[in-house]
C-alpha positions as CSV (number, residue, x, y, z in Angstrom):
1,X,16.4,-43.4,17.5
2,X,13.4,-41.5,15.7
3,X,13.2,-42.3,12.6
4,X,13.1,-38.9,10.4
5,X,13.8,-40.1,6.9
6,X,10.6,-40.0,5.9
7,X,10.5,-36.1,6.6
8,X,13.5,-35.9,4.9
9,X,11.8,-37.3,1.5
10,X,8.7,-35.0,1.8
11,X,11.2,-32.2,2.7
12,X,13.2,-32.6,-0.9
13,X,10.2,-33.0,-2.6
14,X,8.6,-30.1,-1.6
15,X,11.2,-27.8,-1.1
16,X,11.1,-26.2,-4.4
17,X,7.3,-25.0,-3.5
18,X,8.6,-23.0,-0.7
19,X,7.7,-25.4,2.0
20,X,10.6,-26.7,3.0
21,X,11.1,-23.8,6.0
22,X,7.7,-24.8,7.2
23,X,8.3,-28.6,7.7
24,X,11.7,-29.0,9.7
25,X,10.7,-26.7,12.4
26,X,7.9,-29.0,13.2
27,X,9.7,-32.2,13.8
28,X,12.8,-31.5,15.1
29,X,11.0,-29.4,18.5
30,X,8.8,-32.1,18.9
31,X,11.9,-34.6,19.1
32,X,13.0,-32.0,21.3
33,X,10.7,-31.6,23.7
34,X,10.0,-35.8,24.0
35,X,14.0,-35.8,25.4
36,X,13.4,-33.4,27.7
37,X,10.6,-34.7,29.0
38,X,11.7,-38.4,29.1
39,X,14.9,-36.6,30.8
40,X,12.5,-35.1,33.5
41,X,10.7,-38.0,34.3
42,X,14.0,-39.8,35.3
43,X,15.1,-37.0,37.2
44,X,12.1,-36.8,39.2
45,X,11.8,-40.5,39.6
46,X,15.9,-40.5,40.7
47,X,14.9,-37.7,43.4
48,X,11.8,-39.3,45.2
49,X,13.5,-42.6,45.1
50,X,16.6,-41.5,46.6
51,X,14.3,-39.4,48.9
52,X,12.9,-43.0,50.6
53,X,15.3,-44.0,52.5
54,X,16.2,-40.8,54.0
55,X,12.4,-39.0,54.3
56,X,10.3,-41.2,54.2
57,X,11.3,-44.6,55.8
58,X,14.3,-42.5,57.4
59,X,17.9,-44.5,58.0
60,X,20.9,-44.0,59.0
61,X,23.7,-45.4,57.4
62,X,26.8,-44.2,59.1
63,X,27.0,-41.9,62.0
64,X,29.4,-39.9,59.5
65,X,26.0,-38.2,57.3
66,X,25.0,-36.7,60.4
67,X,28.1,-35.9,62.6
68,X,30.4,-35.0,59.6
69,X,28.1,-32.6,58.2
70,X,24.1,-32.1,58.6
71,X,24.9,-32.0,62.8
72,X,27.8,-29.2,61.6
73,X,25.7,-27.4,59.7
74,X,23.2,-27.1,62.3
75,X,25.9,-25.8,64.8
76,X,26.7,-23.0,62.1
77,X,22.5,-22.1,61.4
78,X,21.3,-22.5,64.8
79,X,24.4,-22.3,67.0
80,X,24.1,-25.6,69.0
81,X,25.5,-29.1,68.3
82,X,27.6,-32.0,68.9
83,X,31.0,-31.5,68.1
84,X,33.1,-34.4,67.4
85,X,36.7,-35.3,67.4
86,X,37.3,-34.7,63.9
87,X,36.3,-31.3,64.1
88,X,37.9,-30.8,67.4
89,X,41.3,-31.6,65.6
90,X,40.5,-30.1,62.6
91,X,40.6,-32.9,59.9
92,X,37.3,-32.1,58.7
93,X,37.3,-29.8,56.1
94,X,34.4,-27.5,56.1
95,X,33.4,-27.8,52.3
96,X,30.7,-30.6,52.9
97,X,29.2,-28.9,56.2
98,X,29.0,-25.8,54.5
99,X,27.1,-26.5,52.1
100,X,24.8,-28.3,53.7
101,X,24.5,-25.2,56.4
102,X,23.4,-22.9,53.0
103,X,20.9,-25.7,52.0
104,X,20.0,-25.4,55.7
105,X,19.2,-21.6,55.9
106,X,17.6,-21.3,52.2
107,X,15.3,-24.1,54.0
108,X,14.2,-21.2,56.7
109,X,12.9,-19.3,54.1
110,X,10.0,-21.6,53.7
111,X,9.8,-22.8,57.3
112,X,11.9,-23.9,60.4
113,X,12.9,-26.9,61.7
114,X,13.8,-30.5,60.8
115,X,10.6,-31.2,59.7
116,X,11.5,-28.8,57.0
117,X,15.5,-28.4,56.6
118,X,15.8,-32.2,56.6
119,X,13.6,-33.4,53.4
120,X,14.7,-30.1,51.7
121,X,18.7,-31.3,52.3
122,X,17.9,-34.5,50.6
123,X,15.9,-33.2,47.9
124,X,19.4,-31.1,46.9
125,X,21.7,-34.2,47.5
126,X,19.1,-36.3,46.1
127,X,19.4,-33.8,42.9
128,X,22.9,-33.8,42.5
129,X,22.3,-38.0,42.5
130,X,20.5,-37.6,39.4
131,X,23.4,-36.2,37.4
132,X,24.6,-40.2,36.9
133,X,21.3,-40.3,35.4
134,X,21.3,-37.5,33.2
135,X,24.6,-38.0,32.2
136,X,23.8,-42.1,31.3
137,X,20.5,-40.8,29.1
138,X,22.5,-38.4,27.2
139,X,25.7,-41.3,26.6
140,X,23.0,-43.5,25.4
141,X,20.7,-41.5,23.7
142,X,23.8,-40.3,21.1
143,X,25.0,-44.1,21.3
144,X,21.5,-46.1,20.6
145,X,18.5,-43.7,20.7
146,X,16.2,-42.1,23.0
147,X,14.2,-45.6,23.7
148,X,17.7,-47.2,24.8
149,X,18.8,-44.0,26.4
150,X,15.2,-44.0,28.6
151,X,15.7,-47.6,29.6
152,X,19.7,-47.5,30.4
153,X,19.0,-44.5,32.7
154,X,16.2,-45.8,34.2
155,X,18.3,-48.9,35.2
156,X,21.0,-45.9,36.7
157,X,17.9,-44.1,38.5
158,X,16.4,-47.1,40.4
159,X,19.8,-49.2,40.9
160,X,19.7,-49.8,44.7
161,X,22.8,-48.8,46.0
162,X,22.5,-45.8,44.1
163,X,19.0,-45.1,45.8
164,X,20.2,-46.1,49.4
165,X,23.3,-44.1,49.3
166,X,22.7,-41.6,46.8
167,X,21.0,-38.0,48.8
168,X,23.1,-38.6,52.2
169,X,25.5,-36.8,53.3
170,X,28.4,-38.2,52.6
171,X,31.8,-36.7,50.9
172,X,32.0,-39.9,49.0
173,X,28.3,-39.6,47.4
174,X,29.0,-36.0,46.7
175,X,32.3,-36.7,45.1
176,X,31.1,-39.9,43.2
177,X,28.1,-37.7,41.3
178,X,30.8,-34.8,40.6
179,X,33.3,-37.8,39.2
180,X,30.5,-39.1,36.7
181,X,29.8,-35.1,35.6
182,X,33.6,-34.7,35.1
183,X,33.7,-37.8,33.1
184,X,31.0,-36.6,31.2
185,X,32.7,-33.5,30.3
186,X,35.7,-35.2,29.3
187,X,33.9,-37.8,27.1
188,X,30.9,-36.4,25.3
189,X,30.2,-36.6,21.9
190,X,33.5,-33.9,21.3
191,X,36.1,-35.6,21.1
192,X,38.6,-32.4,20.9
193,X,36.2,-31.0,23.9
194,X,36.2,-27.1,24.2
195,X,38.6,-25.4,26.7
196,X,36.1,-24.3,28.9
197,X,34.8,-28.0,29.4
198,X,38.1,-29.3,30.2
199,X,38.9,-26.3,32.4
200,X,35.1,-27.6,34.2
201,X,36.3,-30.4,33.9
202,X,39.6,-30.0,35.9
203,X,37.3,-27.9,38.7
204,X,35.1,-30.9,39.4
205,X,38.0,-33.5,40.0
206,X,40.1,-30.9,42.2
207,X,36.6,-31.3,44.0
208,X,36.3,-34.7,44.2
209,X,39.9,-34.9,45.4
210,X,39.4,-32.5,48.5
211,X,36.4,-34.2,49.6
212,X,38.0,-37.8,49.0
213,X,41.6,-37.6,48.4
214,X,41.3,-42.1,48.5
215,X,40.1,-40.5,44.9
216,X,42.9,-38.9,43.7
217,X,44.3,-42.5,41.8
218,X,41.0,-42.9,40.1
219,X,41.1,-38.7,39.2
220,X,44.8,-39.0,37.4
221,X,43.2,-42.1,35.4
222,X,40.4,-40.4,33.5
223,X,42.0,-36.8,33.3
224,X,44.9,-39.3,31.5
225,X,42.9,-41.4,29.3
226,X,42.9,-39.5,26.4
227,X,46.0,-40.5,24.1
228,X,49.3,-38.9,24.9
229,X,49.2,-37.2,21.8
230,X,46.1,-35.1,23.0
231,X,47.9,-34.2,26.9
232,X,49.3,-30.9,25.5
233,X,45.8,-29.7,24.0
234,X,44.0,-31.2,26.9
235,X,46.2,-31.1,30.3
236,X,46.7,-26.8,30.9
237,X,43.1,-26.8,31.0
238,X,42.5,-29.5,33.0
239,X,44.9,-28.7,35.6
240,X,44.4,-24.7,36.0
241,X,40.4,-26.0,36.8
242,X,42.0,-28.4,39.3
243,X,44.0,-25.6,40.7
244,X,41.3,-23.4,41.0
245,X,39.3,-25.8,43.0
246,X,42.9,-26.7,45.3
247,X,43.1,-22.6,45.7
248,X,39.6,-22.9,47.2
249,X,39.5,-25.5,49.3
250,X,43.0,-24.3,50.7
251,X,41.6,-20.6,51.4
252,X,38.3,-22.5,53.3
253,X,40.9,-24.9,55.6
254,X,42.8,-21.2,56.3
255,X,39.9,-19.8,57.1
256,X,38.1,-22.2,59.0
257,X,41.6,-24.5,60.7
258,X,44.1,-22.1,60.1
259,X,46.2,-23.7,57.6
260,X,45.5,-24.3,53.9
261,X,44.6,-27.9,52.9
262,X,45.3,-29.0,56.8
263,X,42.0,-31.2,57.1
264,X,43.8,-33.4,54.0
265,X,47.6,-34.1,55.9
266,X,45.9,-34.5,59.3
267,X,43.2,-36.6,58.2
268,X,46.1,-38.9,56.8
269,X,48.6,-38.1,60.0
270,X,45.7,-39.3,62.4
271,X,44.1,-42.1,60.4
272,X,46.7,-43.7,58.6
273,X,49.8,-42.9,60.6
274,X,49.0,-42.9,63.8
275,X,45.9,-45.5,63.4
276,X,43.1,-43.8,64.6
277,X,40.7,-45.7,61.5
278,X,41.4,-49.3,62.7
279,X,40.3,-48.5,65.8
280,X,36.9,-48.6,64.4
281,X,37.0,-51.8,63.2
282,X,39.1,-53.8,60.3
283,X,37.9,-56.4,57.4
284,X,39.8,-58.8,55.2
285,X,41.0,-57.2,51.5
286,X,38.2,-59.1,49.8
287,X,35.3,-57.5,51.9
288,X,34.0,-55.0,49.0
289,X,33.6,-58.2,46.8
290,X,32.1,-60.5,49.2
291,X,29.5,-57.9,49.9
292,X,28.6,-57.0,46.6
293,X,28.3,-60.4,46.0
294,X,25.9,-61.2,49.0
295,X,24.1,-58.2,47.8
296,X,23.1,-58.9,44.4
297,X,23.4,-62.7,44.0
298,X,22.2,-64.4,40.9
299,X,20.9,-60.7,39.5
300,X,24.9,-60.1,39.2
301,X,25.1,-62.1,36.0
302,X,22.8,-59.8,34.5
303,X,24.0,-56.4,36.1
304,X,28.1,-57.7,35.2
305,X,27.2,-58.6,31.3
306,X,25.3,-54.8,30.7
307,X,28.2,-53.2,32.8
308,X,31.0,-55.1,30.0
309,X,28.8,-54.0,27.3
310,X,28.9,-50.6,28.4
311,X,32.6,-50.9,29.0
312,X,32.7,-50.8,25.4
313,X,32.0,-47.5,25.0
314,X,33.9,-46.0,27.9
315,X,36.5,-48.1,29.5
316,X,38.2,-45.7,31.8
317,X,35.3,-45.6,33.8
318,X,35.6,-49.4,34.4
319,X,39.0,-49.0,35.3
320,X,38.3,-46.0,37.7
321,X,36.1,-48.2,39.4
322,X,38.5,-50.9,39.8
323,X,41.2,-48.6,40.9
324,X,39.0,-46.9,43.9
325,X,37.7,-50.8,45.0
326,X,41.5,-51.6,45.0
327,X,42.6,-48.6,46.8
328,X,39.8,-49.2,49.5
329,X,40.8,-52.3,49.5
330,X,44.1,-51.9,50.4
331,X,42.6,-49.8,54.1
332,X,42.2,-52.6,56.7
333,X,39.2,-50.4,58.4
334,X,36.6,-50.5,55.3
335,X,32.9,-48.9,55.2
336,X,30.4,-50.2,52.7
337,X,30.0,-46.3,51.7
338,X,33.5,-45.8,51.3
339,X,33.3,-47.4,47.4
340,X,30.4,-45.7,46.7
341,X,31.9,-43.6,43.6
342,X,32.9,-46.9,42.0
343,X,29.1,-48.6,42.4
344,X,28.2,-45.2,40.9
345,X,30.8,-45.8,37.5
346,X,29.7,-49.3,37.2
347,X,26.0,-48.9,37.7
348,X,26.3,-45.7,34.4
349,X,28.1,-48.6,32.5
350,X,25.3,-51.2,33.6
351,X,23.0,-48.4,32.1
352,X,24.9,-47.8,28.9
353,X,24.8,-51.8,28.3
354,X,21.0,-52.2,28.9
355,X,21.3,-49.1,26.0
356,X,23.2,-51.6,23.8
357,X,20.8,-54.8,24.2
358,X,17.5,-52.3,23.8
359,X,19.0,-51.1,20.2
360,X,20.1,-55.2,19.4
361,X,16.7,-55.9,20.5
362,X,14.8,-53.0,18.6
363,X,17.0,-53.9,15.2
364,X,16.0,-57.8,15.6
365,X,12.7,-56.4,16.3
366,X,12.5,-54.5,13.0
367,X,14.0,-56.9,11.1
368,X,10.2,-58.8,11.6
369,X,8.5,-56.0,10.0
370,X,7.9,-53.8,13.3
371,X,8.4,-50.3,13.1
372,X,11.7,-48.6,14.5
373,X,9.7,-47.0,16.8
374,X,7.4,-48.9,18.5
375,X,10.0,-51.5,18.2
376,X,12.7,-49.4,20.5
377,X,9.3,-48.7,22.9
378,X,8.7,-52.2,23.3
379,X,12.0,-53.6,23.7
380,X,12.8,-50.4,26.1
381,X,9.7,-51.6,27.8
382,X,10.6,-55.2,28.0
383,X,14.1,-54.7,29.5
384,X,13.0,-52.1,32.2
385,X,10.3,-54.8,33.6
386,X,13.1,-57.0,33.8
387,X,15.9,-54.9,35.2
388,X,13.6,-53.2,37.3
389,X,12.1,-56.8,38.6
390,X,15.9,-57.4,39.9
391,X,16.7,-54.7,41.3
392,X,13.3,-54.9,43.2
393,X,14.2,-58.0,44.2
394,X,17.7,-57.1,45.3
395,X,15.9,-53.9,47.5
396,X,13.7,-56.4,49.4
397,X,16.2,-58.8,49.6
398,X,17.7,-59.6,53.4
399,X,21.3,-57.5,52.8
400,X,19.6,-54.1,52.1
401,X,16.5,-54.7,54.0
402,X,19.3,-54.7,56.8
403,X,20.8,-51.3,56.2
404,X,17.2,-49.5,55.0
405,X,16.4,-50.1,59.0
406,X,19.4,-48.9,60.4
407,X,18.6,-46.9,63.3
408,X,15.1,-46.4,61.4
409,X,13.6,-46.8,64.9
410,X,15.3,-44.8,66.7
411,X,15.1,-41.7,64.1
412,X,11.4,-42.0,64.9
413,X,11.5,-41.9,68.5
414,X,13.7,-38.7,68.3
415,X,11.1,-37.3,66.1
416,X,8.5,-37.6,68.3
417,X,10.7,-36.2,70.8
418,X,11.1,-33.1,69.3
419,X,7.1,-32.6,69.2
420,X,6.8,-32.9,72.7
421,X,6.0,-30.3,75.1
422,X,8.9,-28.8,76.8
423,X,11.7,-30.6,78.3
424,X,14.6,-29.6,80.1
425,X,17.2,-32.7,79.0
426,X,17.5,-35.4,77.1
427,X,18.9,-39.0,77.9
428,X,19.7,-41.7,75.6
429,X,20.6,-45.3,76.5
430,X,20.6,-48.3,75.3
431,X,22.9,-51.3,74.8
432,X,25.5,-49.7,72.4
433,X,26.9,-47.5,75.0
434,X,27.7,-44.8,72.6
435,X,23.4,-43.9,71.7
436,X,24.4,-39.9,70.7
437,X,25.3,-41.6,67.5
438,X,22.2,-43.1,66.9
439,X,19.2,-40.6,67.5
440,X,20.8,-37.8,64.7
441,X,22.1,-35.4,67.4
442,X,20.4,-31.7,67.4
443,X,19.5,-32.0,64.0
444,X,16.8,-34.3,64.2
445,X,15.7,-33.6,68.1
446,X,16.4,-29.7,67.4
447,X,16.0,-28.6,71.1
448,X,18.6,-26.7,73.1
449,X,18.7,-28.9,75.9
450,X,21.8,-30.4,77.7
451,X,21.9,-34.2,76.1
452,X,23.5,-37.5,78.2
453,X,24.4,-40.8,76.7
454,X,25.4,-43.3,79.9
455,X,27.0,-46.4,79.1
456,X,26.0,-48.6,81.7
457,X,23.2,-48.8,85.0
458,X,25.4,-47.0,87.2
459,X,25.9,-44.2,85.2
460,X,22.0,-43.5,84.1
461,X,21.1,-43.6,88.2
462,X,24.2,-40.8,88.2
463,X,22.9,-39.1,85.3
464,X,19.1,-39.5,85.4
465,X,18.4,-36.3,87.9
466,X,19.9,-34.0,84.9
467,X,17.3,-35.3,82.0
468,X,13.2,-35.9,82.3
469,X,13.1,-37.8,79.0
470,X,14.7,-40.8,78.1
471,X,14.8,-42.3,74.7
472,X,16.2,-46.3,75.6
473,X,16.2,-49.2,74.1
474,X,17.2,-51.0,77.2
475,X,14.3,-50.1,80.2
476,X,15.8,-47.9,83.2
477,X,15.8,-49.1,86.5
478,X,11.4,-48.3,87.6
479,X,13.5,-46.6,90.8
480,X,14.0,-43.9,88.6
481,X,10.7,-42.3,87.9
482,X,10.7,-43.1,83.8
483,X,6.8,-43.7,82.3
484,X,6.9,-45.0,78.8
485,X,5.1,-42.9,76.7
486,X,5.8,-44.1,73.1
487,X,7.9,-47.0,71.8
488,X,9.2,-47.2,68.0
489,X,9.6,-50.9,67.1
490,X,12.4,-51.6,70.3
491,X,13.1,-47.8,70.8
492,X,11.2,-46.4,73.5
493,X,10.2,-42.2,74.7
494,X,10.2,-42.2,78.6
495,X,9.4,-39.0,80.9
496,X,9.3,-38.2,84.7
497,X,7.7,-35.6,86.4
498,X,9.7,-33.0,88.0
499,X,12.3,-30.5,86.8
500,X,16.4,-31.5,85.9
501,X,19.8,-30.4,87.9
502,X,22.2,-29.3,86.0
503,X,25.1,-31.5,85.2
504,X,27.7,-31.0,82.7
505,X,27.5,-32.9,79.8
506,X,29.8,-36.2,79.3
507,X,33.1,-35.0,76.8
508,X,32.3,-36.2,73.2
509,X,34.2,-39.8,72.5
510,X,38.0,-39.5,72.1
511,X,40.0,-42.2,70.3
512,X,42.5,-44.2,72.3
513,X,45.0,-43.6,70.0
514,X,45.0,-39.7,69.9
515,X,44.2,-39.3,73.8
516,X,47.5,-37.3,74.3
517,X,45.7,-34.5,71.9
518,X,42.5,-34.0,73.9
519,X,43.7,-31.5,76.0
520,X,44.6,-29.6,72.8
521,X,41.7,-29.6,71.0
522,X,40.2,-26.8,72.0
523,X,42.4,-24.9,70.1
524,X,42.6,-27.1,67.2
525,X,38.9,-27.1,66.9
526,X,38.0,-26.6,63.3
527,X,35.9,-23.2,63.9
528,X,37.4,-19.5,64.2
529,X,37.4,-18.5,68.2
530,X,34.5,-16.5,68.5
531,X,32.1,-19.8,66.8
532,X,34.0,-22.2,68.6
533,X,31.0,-21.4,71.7
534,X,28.2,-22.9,69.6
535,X,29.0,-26.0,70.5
536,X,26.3,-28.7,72.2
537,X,24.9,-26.6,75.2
């Protein structure tokens, strides 16, 4: 913390000169304006970091980032996309996707195309990531100083999950970062917080709820942490902002699927009751833990003894976390992303206890005759080097090397695609037998052209007169006329001279477990009639 006592005593022994209103203003905006700038530096490093994995060495994570929303949203700007069966049964809500299609037309105001739209969607998700930062600096900075508060939330803005997962487009990421701001409302410095904080409050957890009611356990937690003494000061406000943000998702389900709040029951009639989410694969109830634990190894001794410091200070976000890993848990089909918001909560606590050892360190420090100041730089210093060593370590380390080259290749060949000369359709194959999931749909090739994903040797001969280029990972049959033109690590760009013959395009996937509603989901697709035509040419 800066150390303004000596101001004080040259401010009461001057202050019957006159001088006195001369001297405060001096200090306190220059303690001012270092915050702000310390708090702008770890904003912009949390953006460009969060903007590497997605921009720059571009990944996919989960089909889900692109089919759930970015591919949506480029349906809604440009009027072409593929449509999956979510959103032909309308269990998507259209909160996510919309958003991302207003990010996606501001974008057109500076240019068009991926090229453009894409970086400028993950420099806004990649923003709202930064709030856990912000909101770990200003926890620690009233806690244990600006020194500890710079060092805690630079731990929060380079922590690797946080920077793999944090500016995609996922409902979980987007809820986790409006959890940690709600939290942050609730448990500031105030502790009687103002109405209109708790009634923000209560509008960013109805938010978090509709776009991840798994959530809704953790949500009840920290709206009821405060002692039951305080619920009657605290709750009306709480639960009118959670109302409000209920009212408004309902009135965007009506408006979009018909029915207020039907993408929440149907998503839990079709995944849960009829079993439509097992179908894509199930995992043991320890699998969150085992793959944390792979993940960071030996660094976890450190991480778990700054996140139980930090505990300290704010339990209930310890507990949240425990309750959404335990929820999660509880699902037998399980998603490394799906416990996103809880890595969120524990990596803010793993930045509030690096807060706690910087101010033990800087007091031991002074102790020795150091200055406050330079003590708190130096042991800020110190403890970032070493934090920022592990988590370097865990970033190159075999686990997340894995998923920062997801489909990396295969994002580049469909770049390169869509810089090509004209083309009049697009094939994709490979050994997966479901490749429109892993080239980004339009949104990343951002050409109108009929697209064809055969599964096997038989169907590419069938399918090959409709396409002239070819992104495979497998070679096609020479018979076929394909030249390689480019290759991306094992993902290839292939052409063949001529024109195509039009074929209709293969249906999107439909799981076995809902095949009795296929026929039906044209008119349960989650668009009004007269959009429900912009779908994939």
């Amino acid at each position: 913390m800066v150390d303004i006592s000596g101001v004080r005593r040259f401010v009461r022994s001057v202050s019957a000169t006159g001088v006195r209103a001369k001297t405060l203003p001096v200090r306190w905006p220059a303690e001012r304006q270092l915050t702000a700038t310390f708090l702008l530096l770890l904003v912009l490093l949390a953006v460009a970091l969060r903007l590497v994995p997605i921009v720059f060495v571009p990944s996919l994570n989960w089909g889900d980032e692109i089919f759930q929303a970015t591919e949506q949203a480029h349906r809604l700007v440009y009027g072409y996309g593929l449509v999956p069966w979510e959103f032909q049964l309308g269990m998507r809500s259209w909160l996510l996707p919309g958003t991302v299609a207003a990010v996606m037309q501001l974008a057109r105001l500076v240019g068009d195309g991926p090229e453009i739209y894409l970086p400028v969607i993950a420099a806004a998700f990649g923003l709202l990531a930064s709030m856990p930062v912000v909101c770990c600096f200003l926890w620690a900075r009233r806690w244990y100083g600006l020194a500890a508060a710079f060092a805690g939330a630079a731990f929060v803005a380079m922590a690797p999950e946080l920077v793999y997962f944090g500016a995609r487009t996922f409902t979980e990421t987007v809820a986790a970062h409006l959890l940690v701001i709600a939290c942050f409302l609730l448990y500031s410095a105030d502790p009687a917080p103002s109405r209109r904080r708790l009634f923000a409050a209560g509008i960013l957890l109805g938010f978090v709820c509709l776009l991840r009611i798994h959530l809704a356990p953790a949500v009840m937690l920290v709206a009821l942490w405060a002692q039951p003494s305080l619920w009657r000061a605290r709750l009306p406000a709480l639960v009118a902002g959670g109302l409000l943000a209920t009212a408004f998702g309902a009135v965007v389900d009506w408006l979009t699927l018909g029915y207020p709040l039907v993408s929440l029951w149907r998503n839990v009639l079709f995944n849960v009751v009829d079993g439509v989410s097992t179908g894509f694969g199930t995992e043991p109830w320890n699998y969150y833990l085992l793959g944390e634990a792979a993940l960071w190894g030996s660094a976890g001794l450190f991480v778990l003894l700054a996140v139980l410091l930090g505990a300290q200070r704010l339990p209930h976000l310890l507990a949240a976390a425990i309750i959404i890993v335990a929820v999660h848990s509880g699902f037998a089909h399980k998603e490394y992303r799906f416990i996103y918001p809880a890595v969120v909560l524990v990596m803010v606590l793993a930045g509030l206890g690096i807060g706690q050892l910087t101010q033990w360190a800087a007091d031991w420090v002074t102790r020795q005759g150091v200055g406050r100041q330079v003590a708190g730089a130096l042991c800020a210093m110190l403890l970032m080097a070493y934090s920022g060593g592990l988590m370097f370590q865990v970033w190159t380390g075999e686990t997340m090397v894995h998923l920062r080259s997801r489909v990396h290749d295969n994002l580049l060949a469909a770049a390169y695609v869509r810089q090509m000369p004209a083309f009049c359709g697009l094939g994709l194959y490979g050994a997966e037998g479901r490749d429109w999931v892993m080239y980004g749909g339009y949104s990343y090739v951002h050409r109108p052209v009929p697209m064809y994903w055969p599964e096997d040797e038989a169907e590419l001969a069938a399918a090959s007169p409709a396409f002239d280029t070819l992104l495979y990972t497998v070679p096609p049959a020479p018979q076929l006329g394909f030249e390689t033109v480019a290759c991306f690590g094992e993902t290839c760009v292939a052409r063949r001279p001529g024109g195509c013959i039009a074929q209709p395009m293969p249906p999107m996937p439909f799981p076995e477990a809902l095949r009795g509603l296929e026929a039906r989901s044209a008119r349960l697709e989650s668009l009004p009639a007269r959009l429900r035509q912009n779908a994939a040419p």
